[in-house]
C-alpha positions in Angstrom: 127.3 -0.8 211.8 127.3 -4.2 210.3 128.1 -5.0 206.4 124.7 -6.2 205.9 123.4 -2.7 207.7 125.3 -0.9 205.2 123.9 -2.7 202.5 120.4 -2.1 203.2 120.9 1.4 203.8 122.6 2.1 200.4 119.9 -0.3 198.9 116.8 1.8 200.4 119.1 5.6 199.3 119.8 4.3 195.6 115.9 2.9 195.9 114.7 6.1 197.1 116.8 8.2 194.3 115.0 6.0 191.5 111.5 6.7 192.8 112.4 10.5 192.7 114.3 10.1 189.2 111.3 8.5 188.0 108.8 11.0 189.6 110.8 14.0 188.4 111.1 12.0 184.6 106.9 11.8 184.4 106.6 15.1 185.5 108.8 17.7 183.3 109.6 14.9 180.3 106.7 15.0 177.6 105.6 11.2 177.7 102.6 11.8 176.8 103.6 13.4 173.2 106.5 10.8 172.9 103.6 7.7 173.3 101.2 10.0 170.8 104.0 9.9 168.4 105.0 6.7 168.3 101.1 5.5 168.4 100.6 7.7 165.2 104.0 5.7 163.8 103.0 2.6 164.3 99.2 3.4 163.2 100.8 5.1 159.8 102.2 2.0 159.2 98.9 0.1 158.7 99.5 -3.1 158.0 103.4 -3.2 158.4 103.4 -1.7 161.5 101.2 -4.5 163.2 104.4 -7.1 162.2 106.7 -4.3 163.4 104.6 -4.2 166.9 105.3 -8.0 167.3 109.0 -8.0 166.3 109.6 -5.0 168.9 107.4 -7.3 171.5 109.0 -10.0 170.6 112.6 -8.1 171.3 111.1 -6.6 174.4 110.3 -10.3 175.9 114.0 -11.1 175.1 115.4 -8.5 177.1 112.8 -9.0 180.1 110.7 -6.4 179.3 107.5 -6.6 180.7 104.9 -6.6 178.2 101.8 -5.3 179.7 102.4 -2.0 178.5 103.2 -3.3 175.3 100.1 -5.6 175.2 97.6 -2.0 176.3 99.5 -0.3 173.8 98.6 -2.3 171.0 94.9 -2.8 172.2 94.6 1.1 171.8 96.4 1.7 168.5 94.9 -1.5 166.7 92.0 -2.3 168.7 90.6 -5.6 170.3 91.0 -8.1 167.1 94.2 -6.5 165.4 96.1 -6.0 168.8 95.5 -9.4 169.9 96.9 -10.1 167.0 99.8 -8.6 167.4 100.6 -9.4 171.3 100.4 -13.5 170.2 102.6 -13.5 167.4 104.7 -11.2 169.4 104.4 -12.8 172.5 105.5 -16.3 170.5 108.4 -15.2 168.7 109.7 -13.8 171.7 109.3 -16.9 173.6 111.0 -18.5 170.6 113.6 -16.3 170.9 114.2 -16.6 174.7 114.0 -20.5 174.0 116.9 -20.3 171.2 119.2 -17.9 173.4 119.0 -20.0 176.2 119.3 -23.2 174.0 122.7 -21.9 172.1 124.1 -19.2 174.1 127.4 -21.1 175.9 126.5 -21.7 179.8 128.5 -19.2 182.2 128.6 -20.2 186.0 130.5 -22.6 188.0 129.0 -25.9 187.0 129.0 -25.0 183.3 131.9 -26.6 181.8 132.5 -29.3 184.1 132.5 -32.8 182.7 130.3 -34.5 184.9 127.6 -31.6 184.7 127.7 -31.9 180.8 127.3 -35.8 181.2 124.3 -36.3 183.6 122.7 -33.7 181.2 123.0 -36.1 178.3 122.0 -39.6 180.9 118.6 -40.9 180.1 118.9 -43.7 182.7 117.1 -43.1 185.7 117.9 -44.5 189.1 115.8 -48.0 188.9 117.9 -48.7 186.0 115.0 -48.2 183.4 115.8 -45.9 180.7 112.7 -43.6 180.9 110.9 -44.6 178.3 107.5 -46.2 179.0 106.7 -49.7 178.7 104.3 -49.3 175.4 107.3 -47.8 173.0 109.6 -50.9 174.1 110.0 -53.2 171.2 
């Protein structure tokens, strides 16, 4: 058997383990009275809670959480106007976020701190020798 072989078999086991952990986990844990309670949370919260919603969506779309539970979730605890609400400023801030993380977090990989890499990033000059800007903003 190959390396490659090897890898696919452990890759469909581990696969196969986490659709049965996850079948076994809806089954005997009591989802349904954990999401009850933290709908009633977030509902006793009134108006707090709806900016509470959006910071935790807003964390969630950090972290690559996908937010289409999220977005259902607020559509049933504050309705059509209140949850929509809620999902855009959530949905913003975490875009915000993501943008800021990605903007100021130091660079890891193999091309990160090289000098060249860090130079062509800051080059405005294209390849015709113009310097990108169009013709109308040249004084």
């Amino acid at each position: 058997m190959s390396a490659a072989g090897g890898a696919d078999r452990a890759r469909l086991v581990l696969g196969l383990v986490l659709l049965v952990a996850i079948i076994v986990a809806l089954r005997f844990l009591p989802l349904a009275d954990w999401l009850q309670g933290l709908t009633d949370y977030f509902a006793a919260l009134g108006p707090w809670g709806i900016g509470l919603f959006a910071i935790v969506y807003a964390l969630a779309a950090i972290f690559f959480v996908p937010g289409s539970a999220l977005t259902i979730g607020a559509g049933v605890i504050y309705g059509l106007g209140w949850g929509f609400v809620a999902v855009s400023a959530g949905s913003t801030l975490g875009a915000a976020g993501a943008f800021l993380v990605a903007r100021y977090l130091p660079a890891t990989g193999s091309s990160a701190g090289r000098p060249e890499t860090r130079a062509s990033r800051r080059s405005t000059r294209r390849s015709d020798g113009r310097d990108g800007r169009s013709s109308s903003s040249r004084v």
